[in-house]
N, CA, C and O atoms as CSV, one atom per row, in Angstrom:
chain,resi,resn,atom,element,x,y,z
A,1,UNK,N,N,-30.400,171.268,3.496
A,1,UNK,CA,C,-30.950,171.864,4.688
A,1,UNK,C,C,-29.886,172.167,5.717
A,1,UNK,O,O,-29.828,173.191,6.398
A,2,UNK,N,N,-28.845,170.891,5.746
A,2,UNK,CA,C,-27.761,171.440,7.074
A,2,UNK,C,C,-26.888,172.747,6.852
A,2,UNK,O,O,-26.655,173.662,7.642
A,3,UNK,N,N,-26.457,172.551,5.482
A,3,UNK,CA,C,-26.078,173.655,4.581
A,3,UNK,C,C,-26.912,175.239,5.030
A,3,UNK,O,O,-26.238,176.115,5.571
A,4,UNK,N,N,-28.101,175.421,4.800
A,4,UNK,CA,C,-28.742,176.429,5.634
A,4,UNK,C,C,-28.740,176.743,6.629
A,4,UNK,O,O,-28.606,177.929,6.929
A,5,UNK,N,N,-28.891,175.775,7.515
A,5,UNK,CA,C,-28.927,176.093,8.831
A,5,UNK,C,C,-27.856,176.605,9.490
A,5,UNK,O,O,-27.965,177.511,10.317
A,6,UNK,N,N,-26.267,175.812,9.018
A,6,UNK,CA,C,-25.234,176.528,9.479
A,6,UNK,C,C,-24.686,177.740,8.697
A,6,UNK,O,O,-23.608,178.278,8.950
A,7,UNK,N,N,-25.462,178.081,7.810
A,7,UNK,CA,C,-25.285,179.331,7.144
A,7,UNK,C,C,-25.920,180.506,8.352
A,7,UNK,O,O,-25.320,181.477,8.811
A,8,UNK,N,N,-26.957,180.161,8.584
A,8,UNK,CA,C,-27.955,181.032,9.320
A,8,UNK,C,C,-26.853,180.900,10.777
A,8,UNK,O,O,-26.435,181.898,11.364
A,9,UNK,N,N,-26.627,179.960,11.043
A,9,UNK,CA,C,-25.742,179.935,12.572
A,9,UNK,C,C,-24.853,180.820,12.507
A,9,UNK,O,O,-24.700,181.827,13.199
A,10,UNK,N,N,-24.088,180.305,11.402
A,10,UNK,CA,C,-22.932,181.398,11.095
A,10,UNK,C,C,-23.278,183.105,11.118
A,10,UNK,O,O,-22.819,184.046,11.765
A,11,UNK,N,N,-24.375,182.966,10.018
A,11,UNK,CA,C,-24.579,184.975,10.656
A,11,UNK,C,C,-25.295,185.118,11.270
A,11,UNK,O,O,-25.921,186.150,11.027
A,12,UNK,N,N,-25.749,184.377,12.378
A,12,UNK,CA,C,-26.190,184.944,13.897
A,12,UNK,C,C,-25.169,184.999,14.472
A,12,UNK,O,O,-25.255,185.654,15.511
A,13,UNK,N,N,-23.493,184.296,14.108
A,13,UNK,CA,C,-22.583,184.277,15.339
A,13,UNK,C,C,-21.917,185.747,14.789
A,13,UNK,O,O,-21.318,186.437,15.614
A,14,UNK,N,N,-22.026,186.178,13.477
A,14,UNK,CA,C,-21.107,187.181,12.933
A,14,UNK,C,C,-21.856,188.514,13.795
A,14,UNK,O,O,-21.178,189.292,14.468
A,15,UNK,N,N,-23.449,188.642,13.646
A,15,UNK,CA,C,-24.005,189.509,14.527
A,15,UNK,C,C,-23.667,189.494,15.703
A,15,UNK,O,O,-23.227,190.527,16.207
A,16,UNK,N,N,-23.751,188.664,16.227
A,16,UNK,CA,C,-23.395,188.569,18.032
A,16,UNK,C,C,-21.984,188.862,17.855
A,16,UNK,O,O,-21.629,189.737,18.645
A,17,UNK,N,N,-21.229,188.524,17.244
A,17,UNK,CA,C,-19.727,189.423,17.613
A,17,UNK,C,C,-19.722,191.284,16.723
A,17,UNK,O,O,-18.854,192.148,16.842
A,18,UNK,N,N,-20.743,191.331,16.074
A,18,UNK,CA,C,-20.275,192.563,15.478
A,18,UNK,C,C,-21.281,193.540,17.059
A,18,UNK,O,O,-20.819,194.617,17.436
A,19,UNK,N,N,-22.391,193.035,17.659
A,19,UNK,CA,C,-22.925,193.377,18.670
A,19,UNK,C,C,-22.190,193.788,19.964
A,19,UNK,O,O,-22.303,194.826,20.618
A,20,UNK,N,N,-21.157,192.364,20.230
A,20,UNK,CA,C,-20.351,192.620,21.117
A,20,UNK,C,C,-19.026,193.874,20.881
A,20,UNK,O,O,-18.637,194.720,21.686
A,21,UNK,N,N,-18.541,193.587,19.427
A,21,UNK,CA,C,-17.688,195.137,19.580
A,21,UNK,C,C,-18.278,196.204,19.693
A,21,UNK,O,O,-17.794,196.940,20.553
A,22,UNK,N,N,-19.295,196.654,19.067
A,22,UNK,CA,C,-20.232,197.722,19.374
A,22,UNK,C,C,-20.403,198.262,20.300
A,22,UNK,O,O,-20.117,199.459,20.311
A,23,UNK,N,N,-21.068,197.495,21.776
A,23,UNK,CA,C,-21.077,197.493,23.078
A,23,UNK,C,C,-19.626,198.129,23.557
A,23,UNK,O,O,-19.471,199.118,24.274
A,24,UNK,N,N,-18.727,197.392,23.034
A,24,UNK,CA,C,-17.320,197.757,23.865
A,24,UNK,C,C,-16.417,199.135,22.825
A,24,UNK,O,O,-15.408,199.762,23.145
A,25,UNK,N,N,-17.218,199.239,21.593
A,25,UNK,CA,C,-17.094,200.214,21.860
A,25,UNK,C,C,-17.499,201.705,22.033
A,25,UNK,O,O,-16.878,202.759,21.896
A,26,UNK,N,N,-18.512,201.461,22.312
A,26,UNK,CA,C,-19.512,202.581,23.146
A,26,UNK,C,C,-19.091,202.371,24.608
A,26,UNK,O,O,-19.563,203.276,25.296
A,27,UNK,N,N,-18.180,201.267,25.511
A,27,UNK,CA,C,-18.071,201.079,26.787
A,27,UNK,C,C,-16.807,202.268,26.339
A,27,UNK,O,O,-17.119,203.377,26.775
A,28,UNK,N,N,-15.440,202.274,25.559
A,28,UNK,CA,C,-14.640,202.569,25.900
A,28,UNK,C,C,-15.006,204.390,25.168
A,28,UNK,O,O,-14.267,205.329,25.464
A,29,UNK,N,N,-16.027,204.534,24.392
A,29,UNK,CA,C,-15.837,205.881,24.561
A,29,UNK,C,C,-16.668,206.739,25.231
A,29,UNK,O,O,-16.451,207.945,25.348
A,30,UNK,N,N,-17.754,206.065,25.741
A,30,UNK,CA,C,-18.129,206.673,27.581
A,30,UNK,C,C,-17.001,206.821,28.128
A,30,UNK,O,O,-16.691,207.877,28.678
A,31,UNK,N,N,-16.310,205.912,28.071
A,31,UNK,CA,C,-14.869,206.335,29.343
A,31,UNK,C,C,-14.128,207.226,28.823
A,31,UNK,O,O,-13.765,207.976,29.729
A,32,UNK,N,N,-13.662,207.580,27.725
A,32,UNK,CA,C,-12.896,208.438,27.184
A,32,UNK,C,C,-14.043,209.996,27.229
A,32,UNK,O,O,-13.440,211.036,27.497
A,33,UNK,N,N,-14.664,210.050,27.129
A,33,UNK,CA,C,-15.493,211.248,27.337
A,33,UNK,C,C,-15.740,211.739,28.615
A,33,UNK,O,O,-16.155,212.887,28.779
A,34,UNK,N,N,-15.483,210.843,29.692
A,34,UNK,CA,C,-15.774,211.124,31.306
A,34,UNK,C,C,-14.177,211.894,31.645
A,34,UNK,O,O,-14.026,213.057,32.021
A,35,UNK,N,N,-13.029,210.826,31.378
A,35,UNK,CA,C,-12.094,211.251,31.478
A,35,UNK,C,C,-11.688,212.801,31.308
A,35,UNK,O,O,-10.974,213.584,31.934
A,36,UNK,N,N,-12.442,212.857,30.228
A,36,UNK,CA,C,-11.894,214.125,28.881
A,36,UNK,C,C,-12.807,215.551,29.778
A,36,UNK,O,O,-12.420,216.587,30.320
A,37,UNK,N,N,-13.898,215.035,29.603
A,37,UNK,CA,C,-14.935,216.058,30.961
A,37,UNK,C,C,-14.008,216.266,32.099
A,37,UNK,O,O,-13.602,217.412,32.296
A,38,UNK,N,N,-13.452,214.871,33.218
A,38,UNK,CA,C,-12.714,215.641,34.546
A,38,UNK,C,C,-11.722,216.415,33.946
A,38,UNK,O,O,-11.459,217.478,34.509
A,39,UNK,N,N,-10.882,216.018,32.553
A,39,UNK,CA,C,-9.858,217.016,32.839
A,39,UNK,C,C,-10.211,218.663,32.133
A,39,UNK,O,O,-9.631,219.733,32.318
A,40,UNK,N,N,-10.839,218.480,31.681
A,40,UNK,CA,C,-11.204,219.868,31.490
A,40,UNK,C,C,-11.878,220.433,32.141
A,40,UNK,O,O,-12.046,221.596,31.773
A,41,UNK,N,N,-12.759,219.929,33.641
A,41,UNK,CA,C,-13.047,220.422,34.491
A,41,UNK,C,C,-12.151,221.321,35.588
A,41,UNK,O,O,-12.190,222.450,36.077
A,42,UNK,N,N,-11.093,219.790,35.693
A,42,UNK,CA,C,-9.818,219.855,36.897
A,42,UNK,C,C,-8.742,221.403,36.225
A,42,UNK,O,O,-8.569,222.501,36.754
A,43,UNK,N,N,-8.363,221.010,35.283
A,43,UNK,CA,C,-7.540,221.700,34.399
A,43,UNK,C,C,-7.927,222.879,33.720
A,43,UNK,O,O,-7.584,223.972,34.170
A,44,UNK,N,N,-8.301,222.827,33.151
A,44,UNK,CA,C,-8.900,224.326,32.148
A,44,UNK,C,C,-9.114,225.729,33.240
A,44,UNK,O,O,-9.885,225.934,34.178
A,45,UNK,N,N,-8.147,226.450,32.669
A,45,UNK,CA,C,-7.570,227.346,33.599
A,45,UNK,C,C,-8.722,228.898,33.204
A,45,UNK,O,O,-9.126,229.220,32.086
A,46,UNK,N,N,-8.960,229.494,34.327
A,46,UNK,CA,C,-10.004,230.382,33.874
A,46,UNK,C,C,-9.705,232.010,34.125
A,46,UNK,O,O,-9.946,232.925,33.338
A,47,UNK,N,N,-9.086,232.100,35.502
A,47,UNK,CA,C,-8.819,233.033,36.097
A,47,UNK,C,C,-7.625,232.957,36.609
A,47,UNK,O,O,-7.670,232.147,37.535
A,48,UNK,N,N,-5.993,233.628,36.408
A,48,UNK,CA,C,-5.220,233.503,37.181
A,48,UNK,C,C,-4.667,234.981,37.944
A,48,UNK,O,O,-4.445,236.010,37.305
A,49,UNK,N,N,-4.535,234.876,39.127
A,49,UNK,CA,C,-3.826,235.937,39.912
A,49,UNK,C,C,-2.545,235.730,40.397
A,49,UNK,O,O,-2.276,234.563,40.685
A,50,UNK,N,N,-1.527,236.723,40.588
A,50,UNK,CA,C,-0.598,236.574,41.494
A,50,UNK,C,C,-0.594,237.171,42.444
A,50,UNK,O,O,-0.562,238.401,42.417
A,51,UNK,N,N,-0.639,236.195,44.008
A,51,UNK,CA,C,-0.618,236.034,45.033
A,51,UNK,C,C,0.362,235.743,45.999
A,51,UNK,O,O,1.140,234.812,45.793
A,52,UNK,N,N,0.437,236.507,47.164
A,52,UNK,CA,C,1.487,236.843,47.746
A,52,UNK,C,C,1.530,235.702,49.260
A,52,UNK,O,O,0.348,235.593,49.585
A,53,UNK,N,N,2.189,235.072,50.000
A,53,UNK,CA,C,1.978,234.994,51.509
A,53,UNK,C,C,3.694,234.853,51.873
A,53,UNK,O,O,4.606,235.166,51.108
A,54,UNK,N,N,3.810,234.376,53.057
A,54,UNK,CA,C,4.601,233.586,54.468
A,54,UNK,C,C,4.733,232.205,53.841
A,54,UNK,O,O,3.682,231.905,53.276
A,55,UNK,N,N,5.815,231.112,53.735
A,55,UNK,CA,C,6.176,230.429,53.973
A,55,UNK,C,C,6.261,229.411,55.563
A,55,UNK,O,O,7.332,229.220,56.138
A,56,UNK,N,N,5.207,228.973,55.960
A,56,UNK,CA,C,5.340,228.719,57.638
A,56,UNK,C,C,5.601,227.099,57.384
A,56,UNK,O,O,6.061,226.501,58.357
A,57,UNK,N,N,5.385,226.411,56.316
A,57,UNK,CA,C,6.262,224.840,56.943
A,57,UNK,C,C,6.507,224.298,55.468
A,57,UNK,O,O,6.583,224.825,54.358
A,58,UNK,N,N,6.599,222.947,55.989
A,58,UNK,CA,C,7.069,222.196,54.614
A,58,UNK,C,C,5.981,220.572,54.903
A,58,UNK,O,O,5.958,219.930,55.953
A,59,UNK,N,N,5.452,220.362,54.050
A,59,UNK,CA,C,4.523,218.784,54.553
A,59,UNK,C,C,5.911,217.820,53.268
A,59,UNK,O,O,6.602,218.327,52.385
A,60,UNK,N,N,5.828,216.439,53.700
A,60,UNK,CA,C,6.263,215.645,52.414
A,60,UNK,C,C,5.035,214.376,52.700
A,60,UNK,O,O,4.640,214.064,53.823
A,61,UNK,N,N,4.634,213.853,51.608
A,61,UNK,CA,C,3.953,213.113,51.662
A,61,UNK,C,C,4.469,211.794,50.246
A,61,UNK,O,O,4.834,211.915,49.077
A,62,UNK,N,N,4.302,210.963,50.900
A,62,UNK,CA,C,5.145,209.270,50.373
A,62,UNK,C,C,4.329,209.057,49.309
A,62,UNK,O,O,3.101,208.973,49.340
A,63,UNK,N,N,5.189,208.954,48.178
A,63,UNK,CA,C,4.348,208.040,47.154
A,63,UNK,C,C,5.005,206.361,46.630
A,63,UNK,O,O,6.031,206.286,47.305
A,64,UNK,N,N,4.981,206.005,46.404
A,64,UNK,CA,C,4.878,204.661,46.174
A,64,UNK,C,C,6.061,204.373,45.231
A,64,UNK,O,O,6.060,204.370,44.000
A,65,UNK,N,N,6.845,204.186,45.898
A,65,UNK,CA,C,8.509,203.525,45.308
A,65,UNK,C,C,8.971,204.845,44.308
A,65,UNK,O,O,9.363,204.805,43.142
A,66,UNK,N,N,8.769,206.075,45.243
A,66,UNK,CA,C,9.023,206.876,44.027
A,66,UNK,C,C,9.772,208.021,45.372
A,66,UNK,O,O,10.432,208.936,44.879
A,67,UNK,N,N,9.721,208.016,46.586
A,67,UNK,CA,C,9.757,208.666,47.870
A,67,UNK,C,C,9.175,209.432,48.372
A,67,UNK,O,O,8.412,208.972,49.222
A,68,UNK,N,N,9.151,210.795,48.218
A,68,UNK,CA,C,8.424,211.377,48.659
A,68,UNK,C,C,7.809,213.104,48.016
A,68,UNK,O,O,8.597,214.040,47.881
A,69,UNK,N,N,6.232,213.226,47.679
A,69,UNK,CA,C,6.418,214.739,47.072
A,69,UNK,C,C,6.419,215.820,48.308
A,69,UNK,O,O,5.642,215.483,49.201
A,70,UNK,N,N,7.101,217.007,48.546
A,70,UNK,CA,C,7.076,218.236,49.408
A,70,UNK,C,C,6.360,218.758,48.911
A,70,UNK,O,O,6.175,218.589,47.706
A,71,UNK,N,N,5.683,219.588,49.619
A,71,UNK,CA,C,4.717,221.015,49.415
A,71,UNK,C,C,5.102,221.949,50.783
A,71,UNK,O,O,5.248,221.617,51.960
A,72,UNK,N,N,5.209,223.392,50.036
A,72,UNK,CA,C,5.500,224.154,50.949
A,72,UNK,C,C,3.929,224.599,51.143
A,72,UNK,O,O,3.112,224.835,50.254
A,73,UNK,N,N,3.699,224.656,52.969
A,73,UNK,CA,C,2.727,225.324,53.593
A,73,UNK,C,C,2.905,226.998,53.490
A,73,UNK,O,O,3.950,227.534,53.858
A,74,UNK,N,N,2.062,227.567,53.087
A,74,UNK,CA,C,2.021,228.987,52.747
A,74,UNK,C,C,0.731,229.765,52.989
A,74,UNK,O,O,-0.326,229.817,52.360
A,75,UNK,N,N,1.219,230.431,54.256
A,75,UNK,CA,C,0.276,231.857,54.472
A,75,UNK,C,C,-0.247,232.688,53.974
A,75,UNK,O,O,0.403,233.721,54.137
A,76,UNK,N,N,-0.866,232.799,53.576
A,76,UNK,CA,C,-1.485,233.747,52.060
A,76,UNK,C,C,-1.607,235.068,52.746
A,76,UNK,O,O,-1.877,235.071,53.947
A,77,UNK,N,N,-1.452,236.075,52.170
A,77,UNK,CA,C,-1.848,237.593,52.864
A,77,UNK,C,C,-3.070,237.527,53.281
A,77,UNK,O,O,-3.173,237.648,54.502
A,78,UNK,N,N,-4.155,237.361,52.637
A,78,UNK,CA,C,-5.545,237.353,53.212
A,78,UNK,C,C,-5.962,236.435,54.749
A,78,UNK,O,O,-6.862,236.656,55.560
A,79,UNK,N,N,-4.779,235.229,54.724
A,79,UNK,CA,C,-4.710,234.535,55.975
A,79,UNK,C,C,-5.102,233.278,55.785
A,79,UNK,O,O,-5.187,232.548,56.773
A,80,UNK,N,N,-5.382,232.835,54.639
A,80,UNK,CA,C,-5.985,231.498,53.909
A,80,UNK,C,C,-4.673,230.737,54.354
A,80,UNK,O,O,-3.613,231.353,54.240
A,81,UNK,N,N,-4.654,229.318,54.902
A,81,UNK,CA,C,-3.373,228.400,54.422
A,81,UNK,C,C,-3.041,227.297,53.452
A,81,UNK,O,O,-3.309,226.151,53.812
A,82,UNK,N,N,-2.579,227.457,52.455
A,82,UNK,CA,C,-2.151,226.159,51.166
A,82,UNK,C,C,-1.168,225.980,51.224
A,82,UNK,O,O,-0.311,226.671,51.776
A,83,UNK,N,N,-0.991,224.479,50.367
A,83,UNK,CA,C,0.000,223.995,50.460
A,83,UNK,C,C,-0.094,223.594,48.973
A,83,UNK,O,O,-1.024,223.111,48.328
A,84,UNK,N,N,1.314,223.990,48.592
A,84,UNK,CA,C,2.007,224.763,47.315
A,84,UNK,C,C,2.998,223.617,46.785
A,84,UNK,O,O,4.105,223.691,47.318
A,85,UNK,N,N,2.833,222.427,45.724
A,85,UNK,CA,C,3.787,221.528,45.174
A,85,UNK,C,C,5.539,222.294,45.474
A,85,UNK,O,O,5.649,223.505,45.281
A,86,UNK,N,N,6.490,221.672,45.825
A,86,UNK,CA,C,7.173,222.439,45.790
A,86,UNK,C,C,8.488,222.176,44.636
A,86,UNK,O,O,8.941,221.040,44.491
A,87,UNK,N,N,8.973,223.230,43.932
A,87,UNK,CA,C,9.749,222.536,42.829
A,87,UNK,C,C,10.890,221.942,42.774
A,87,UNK,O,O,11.416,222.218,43.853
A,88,UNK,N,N,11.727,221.178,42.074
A,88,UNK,CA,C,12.795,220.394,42.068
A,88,UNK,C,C,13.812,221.681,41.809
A,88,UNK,O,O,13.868,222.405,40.814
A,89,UNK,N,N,14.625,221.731,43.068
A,89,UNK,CA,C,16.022,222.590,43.043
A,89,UNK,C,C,15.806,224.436,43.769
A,89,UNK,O,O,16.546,225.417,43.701
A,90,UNK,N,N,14.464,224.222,44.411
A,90,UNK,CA,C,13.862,225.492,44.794
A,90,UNK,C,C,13.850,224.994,46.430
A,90,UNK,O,O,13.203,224.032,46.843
A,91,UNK,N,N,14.809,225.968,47.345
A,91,UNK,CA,C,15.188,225.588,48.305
A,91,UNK,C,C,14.052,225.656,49.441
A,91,UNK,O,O,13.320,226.603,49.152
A,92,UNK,N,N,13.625,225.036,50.597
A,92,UNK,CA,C,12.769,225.783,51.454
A,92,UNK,C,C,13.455,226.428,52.883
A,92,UNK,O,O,13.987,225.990,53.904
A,93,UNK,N,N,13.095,227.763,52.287
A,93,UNK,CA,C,13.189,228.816,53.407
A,93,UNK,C,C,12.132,229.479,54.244
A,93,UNK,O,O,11.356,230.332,53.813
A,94,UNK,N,N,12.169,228.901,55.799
A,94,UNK,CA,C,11.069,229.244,56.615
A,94,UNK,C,C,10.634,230.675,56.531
A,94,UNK,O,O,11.257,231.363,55.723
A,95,UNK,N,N,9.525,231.341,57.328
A,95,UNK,CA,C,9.528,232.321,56.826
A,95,UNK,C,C,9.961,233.647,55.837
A,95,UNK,O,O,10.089,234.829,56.153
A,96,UNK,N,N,10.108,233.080,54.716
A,96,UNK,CA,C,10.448,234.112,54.044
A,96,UNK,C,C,9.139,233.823,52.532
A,96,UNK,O,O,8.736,232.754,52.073
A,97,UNK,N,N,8.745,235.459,52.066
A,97,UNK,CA,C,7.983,235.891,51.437
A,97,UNK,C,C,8.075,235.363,49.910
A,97,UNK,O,O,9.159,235.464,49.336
A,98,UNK,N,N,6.833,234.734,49.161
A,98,UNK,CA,C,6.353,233.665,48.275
A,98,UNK,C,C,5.427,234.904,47.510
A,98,UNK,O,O,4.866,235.910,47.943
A,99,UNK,N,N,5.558,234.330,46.231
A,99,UNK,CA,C,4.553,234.491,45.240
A,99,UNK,C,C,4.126,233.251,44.234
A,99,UNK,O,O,4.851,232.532,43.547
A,100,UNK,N,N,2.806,233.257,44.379
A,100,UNK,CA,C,2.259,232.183,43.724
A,100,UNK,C,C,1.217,232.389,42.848
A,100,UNK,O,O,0.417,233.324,42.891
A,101,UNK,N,N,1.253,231.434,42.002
A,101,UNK,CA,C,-0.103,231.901,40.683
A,101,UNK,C,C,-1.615,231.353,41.066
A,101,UNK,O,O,-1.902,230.226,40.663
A,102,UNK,N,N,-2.355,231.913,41.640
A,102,UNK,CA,C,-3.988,231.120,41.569
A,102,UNK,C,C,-4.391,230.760,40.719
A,102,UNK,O,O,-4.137,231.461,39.739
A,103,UNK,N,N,-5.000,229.875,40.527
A,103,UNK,CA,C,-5.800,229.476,39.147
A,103,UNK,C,C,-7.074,228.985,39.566
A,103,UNK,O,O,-7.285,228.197,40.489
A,104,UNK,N,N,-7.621,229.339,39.065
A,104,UNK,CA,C,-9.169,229.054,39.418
A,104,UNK,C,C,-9.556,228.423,38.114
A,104,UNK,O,O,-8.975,228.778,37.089
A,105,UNK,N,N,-10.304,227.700,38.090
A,105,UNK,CA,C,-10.720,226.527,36.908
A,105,UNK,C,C,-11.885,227.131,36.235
A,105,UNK,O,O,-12.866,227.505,36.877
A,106,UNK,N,N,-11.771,227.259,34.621
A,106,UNK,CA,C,-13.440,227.601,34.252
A,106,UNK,C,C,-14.655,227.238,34.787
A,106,UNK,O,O,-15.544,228.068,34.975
A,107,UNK,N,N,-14.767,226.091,35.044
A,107,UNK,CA,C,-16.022,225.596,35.623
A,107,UNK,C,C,-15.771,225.354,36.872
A,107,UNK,O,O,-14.695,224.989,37.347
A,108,UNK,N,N,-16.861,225.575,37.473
A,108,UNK,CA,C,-16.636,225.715,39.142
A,108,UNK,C,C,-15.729,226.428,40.145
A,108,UNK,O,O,-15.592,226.424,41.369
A,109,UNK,N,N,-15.180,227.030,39.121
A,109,UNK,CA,C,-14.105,227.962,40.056
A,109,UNK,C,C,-13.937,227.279,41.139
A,109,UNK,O,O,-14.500,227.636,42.174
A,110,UNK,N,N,-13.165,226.222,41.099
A,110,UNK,CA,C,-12.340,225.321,41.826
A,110,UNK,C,C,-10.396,226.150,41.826
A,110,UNK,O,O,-9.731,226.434,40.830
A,111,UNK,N,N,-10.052,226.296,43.121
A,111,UNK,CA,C,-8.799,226.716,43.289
A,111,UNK,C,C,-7.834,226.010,43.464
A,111,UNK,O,O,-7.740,225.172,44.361
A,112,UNK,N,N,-6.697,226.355,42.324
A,112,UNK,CA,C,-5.121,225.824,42.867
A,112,UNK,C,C,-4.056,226.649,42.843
A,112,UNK,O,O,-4.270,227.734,42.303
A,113,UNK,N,N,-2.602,226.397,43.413
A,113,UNK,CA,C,-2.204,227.596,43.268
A,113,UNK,C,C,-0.962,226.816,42.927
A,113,UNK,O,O,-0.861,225.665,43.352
A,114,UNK,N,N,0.115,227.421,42.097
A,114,UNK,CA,C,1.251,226.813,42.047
A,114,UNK,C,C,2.626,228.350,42.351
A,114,UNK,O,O,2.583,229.579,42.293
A,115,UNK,N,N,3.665,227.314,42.662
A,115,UNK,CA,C,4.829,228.203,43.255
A,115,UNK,C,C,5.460,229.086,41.860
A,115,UNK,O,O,5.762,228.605,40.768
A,116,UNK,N,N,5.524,230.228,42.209
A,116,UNK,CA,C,6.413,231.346,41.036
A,116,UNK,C,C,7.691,231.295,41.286
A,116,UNK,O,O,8.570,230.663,40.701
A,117,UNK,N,N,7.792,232.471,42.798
A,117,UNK,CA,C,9.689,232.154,43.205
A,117,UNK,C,C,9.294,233.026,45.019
A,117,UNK,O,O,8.260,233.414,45.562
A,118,UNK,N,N,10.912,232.993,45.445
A,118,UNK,CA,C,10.404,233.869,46.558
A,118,UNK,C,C,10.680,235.330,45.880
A,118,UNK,O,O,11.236,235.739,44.861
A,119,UNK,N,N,10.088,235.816,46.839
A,119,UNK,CA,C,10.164,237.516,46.577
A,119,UNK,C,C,11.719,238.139,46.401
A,119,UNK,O,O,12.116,239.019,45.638
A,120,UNK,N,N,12.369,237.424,47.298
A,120,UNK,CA,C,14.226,238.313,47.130
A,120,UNK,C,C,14.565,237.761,46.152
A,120,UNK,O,O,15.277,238.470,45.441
A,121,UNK,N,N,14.303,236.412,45.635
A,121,UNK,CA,C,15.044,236.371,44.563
A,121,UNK,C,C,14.494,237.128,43.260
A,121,UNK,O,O,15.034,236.997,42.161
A,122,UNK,N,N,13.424,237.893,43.476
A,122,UNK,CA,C,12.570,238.422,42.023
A,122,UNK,C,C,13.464,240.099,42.352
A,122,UNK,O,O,13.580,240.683,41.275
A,123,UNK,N,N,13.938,240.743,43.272
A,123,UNK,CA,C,14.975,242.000,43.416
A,123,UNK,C,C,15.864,241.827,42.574
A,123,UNK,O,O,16.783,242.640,42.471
């Protein structure tokens, strides 16, 4: 009889752990599917234009033992103002004339824009 009983214990404990991976892993590929959704929301590129403005400032903003990222502030022709990552070895020159790529995201046509070059150097 004890013989049975810890037989039966035993595969109730093998269920309860094959239960518990199960759970975790249906926990970790909900998360991998949410993830996978923002970035193909954020990312997935739908529409791009090239877009022209003004250069009017420079922001830097601190990141965390790493110093600091710049973005150039940029006047868009239409009169919109963004602020444009700015690239490693790409100088900032105050007013002078920018072209940048829009990207608008498949879903939601959510806007970003990233830096091309300035205009004199494309002469």
């Amino acid at each position: 009889m004890k013989e049975d009983t810890k037989r039966q214990l035993d595969k109730l404990e093998h269920q309860d752990k094959l239960k518990n991976i199960f759970k975790a892993s249906c926990a970790i590929g909900a998360l991998l599917l949410l993830i996978s959704a923002f970035l193909i929301y954020r990312y997935s590129p739908g529409e791009t234009v090239t877009v022209s403005g003004v250069v009017t400032g420079l922001n830097g903003v601190p990141v965390y033992k790493r110093g600091e990222v710049l973005y150039l502030i940029v006047e868009l022709d239409n009169g919109k103002v963004v602020e444009v990552k700015k690239p490693i070895g790409v100088p900032f020159i105050k007013d002078e004339q920018v072209q940048l790529i829009e990207i608008k995201t498949f879903i939601f046509g959510n806007v970003r824009y990233n830096f091309k070059a300035y205009i004199k150097d494309m002469k």
